[in-house]
C-alpha positions in Angstrom: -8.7 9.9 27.1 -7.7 10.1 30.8 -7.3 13.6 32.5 -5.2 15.0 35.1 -5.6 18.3 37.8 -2.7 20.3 37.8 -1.8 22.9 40.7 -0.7 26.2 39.2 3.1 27.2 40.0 3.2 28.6 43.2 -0.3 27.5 44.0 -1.7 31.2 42.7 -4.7 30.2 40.6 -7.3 27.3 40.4 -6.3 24.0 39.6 -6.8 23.0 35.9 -7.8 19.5 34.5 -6.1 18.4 31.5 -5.5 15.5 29.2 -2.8 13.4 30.4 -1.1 13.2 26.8 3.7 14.0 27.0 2.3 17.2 24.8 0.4 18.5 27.4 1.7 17.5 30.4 5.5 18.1 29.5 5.5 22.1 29.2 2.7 22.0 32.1 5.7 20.6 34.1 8.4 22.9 32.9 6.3 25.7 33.4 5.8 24.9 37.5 2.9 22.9 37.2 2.1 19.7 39.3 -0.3 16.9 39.5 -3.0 17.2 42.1 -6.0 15.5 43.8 -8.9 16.6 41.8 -11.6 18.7 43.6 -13.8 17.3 45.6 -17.1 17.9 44.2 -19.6 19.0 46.3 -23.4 17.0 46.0 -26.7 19.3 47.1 -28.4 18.2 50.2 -31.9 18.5 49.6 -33.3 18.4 53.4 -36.8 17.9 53.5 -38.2 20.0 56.2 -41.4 17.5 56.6 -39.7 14.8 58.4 
């Protein structure tokens, strides 16, 4: 099942992912809710000091 990141209404809160199914999405919507770039997910940098 696909997923979508909603905003919060307002933009108070963290974003939220979510299936993308009418059932979900619908009352997300109604409720203030929007779609949104997902996160961007941040990848450890392992420097190795012995270069």
């Amino acid at each position: 099942m696909d997923k979508v990141t909603m905003n919060p209404p307002f933009g108070i809160g963290e974003p939220k992912e979510v299936e993308a199914t009418p059932e979900i999405l619908i009352p997300m919507m109604v409720a203030g809710w929007n779609q949104c770039a997902p996160p961007a997910r941040r990848e450890e940098v392992n420097i190795d000091v012995n270069d």
